[in-house]
C-alpha positions as CSV (number, residue, x, y, z in Angstrom):
1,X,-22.0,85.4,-29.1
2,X,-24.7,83.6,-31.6
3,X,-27.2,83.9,-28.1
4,X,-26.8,87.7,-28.0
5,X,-27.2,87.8,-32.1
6,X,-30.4,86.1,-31.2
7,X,-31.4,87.9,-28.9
8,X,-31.0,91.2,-30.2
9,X,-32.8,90.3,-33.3
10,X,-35.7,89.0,-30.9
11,X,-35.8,92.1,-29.1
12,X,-35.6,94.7,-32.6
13,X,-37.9,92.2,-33.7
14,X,-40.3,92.7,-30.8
15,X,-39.3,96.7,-30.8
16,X,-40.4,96.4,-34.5
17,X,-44.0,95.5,-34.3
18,X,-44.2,98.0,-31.6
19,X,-43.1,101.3,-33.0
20,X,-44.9,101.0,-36.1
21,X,-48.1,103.4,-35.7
22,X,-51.7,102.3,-35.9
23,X,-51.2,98.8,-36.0
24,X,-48.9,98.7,-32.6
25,X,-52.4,98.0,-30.7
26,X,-52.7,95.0,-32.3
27,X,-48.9,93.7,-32.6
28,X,-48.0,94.8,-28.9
29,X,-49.4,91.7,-27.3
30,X,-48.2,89.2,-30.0
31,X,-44.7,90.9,-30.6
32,X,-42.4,89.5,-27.8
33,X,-43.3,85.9,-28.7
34,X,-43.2,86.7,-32.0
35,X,-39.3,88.1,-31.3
36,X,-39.0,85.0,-29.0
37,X,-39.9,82.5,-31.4
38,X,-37.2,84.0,-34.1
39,X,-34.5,84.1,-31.3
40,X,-35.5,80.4,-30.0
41,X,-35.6,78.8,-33.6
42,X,-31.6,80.7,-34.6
43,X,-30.5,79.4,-30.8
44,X,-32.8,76.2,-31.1
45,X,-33.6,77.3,-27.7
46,X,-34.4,74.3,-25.3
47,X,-34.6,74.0,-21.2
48,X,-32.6,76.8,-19.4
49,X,-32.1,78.6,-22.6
50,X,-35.6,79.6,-23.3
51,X,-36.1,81.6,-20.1
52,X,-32.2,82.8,-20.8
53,X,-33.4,84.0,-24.3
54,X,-36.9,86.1,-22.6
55,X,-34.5,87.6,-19.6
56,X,-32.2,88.6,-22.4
57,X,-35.0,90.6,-24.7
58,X,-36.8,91.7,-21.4
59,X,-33.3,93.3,-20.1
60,X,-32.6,95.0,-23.8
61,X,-36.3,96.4,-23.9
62,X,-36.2,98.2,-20.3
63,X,-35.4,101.2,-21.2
64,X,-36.8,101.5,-24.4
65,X,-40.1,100.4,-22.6
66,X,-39.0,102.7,-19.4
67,X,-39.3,105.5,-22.0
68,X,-41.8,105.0,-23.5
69,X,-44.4,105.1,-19.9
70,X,-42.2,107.9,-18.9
71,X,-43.1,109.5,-21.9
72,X,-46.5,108.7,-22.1
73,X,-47.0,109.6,-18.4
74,X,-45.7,113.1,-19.5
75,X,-47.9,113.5,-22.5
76,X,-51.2,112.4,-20.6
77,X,-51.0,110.6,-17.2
78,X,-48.5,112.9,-15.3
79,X,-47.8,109.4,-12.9
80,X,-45.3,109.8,-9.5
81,X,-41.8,108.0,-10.9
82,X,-42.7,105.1,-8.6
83,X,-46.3,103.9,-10.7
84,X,-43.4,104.7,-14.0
85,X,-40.9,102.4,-12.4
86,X,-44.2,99.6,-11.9
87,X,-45.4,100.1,-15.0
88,X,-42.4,99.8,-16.6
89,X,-41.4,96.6,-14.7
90,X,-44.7,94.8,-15.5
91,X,-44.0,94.9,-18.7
92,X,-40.5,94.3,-19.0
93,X,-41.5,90.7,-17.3
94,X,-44.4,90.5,-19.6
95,X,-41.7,90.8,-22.6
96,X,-39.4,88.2,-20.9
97,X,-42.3,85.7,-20.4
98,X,-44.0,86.0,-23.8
99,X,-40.4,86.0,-24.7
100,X,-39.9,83.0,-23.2
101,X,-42.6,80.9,-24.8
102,X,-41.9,82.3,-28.4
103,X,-38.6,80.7,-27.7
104,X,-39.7,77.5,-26.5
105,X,-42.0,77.2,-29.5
106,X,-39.1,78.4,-32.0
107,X,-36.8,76.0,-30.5
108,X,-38.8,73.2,-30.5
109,X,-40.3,73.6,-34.3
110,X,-36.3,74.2,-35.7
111,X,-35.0,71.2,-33.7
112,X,-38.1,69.1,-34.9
113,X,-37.3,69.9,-38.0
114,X,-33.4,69.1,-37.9
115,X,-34.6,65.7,-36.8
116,X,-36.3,65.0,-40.1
């Protein structure tokens, strides 16, 4: 249950930095491995867990992410579902994978310094 706890912080985390206005430009690219790393250093996250930990936050951001393309499609893009469905994919795996490495990082720094 602790990797879900983790996990959902990473992904409000994440969620977070993107929601807020003006600044979400800047924090969208950093904020999945900034979620990751918090998830990976409460987990202290190593091997199969790391990539467990991104899958995890990419899964609980689909469908906020889904919504949001859908909705910007509607407000300025007016995309077939299919290029929503894409869109929303590529970034879902984008989340896991920046995900991922946050967690690796996290991990590694809490677990480096439990061995001091």
């Amino acid at each position: 249950m602790g990797m879900v706890r983790a996990c959902l912080l990473g992904a409000a985390v994440t969620f977070a930095l993107i929601a807020v206005p003006v600044v979400h430009w800047i924090t969208f690219w950093f904020a999945p491995f900034i979620g990751g790393y918090f998830a990976g250093s409460r987990t202290q996250a190593s091997g199969s867990r790391v990539f467990l930990v991104g899958l995890v936050m990419g899964l609980l951001l689909l469908v906020p992410v889904a919504g949001v393309v859908a909705l910007a499609s509607l407000m300025f893009f007016d995309l077939p579902l299919a290029w929503i469905a894409i869109g929303a994919g590529v970034l879902t795996l984008y989340v896991a994978a920046a995900g991922s490495l946050g967690a690796a990082l996290g991990g590694a720094s809490t677990r480096g310094q439990a061995a001091t």
